[in-house]
N, C-alpha and C positions, 0 to 999 in steps of 0.2 A: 504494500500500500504506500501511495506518496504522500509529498507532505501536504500537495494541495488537495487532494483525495479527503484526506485526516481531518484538513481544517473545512473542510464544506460539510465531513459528517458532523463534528462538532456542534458546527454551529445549527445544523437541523435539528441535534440532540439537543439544545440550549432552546432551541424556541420551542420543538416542544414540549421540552419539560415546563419552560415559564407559561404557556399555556395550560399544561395542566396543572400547576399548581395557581395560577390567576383563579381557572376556576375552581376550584378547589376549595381557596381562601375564601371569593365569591360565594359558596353555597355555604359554607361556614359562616360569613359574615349571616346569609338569609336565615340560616337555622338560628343562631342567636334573636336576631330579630323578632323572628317568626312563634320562637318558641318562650315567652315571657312566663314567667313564675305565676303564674294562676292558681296559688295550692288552693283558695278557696272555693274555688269555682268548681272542684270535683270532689269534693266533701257533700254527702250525704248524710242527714239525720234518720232518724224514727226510731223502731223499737216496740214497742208491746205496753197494752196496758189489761189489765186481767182482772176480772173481780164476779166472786161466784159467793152468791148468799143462799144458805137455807135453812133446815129447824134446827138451829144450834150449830151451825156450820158458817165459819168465813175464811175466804180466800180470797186477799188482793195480793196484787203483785204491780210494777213500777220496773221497767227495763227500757231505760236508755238504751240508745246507740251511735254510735257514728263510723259511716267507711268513709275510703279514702281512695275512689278509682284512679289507677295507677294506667289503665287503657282498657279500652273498650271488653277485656275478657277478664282481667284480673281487678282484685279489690280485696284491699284489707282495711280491719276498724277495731275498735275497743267498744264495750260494753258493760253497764254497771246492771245491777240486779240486785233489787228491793221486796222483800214477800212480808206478809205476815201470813200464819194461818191457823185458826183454831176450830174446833171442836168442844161443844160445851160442856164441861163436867167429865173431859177427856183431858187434855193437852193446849198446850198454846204454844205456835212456835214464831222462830222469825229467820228471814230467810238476809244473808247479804254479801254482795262480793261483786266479782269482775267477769268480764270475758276476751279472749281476744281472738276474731274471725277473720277467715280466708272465703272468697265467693270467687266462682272460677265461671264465666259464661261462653262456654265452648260454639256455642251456638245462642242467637239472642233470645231465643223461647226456653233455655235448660241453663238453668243456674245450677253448681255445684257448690257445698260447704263443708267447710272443717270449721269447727269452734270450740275452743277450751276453755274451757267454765272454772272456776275457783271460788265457792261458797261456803260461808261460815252458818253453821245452822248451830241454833239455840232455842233448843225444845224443855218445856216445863211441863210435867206431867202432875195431872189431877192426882190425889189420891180416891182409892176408894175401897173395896173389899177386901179385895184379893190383895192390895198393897198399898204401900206407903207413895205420898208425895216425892218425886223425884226429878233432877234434871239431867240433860244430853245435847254437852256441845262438840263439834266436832266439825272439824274441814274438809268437804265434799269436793273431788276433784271430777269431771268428764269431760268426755271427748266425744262430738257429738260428729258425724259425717252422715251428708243428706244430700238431698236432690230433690227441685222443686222444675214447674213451670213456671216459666215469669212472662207478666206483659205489663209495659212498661213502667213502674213502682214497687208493682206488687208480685211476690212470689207466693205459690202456694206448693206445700211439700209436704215430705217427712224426713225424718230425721233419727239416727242411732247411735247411743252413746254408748262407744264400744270397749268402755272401762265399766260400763253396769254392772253395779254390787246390789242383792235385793235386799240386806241388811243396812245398807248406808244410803243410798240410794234415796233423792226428794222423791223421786217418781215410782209410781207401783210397777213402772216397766223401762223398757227399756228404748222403746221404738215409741216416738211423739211424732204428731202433724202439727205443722206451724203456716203459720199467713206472716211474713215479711215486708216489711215496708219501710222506703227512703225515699227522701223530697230531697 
């Protein structure tokens, strides 16, 4: 190869590299632009409100939420979690703690969840015949994995918490239907 050979490839290698690096910098400069910090703007609320009355029987409940969609499939959020619940001449309890959830939408009509729950429960028992007034407190851990339909707010599903204990355990089972909702 000659020298003037050398110097003409060069210089085609010099301009198109500075080409592809102009544009380069160019679609960098646009992506900065284009892509401004909006955290609030993909921050969704809701959560659940629950309350069941009857002869000697109450059950409210109070569960915030909030995600945080990260893109149109993926979404993670935190979760508080408020109960009382009694029975009359039985127990009284109270339910309280956190969550922290994963929503996966593979498709926009099928939400997927993972959510780990950590609940302090503090139950006081009636006395009566058979026994003495007593209490039970204790840290309920689960891990719930579901699948719902969703359009657009609202999911409806069910859901299994696949560390269920029937001795520890808030719930009589293991497998819940839920309704979800964020604005």
């Amino acid at each position: 190869m000659n020298k003037i050979q050398f110097s003409i490839d060069c210089k085609y290698f010099f301009v198109i590299l500075a080409v592809l690096f102009s544009s380069y910098a160019q679609a960098q400069q646009t992506y900065v632009i284009d892509n401004k910090n909006h955290f609030w703007d993909k921050v969704q609320f809701g959560g659940g409100l629950g309350l069941g009355i009857g002869s000697g029987y109450t059950d409210i409940s109070v569960m915030p939420s909030a995600i945080y969609n990260v893109n149109e499939i993926f979404a993670v959020g935190v979760g508080l979690q408020f109960g009382y619940l009694s029975s009359k001449n039985y127990y009284e309890s109270y339910v309280y703690g956190g969550s922290l959830i994963t929503l996966v939408n593979p498709i926009p009509e099928v939400q997927l969840s993972a959510e780990l729950e950590q609940v302090r429960v503090d139950t006081r028992y009636e006395s009566n015949i058979n026994r003495p007034a007593f209490s039970d407190s204790y840290w309920n851990t689960a891990l719930y994995l579901g699948a719902g339909y969703r359009t657009g707010n609202v999911t409806i599903g069910a859901r299994y918490d696949v560390l269920y204990n029937p001795d520890k355990s808030l719930y009589g089972s293991g497998f819940m239907p839920f309704v979800r909702v964020y604005f």
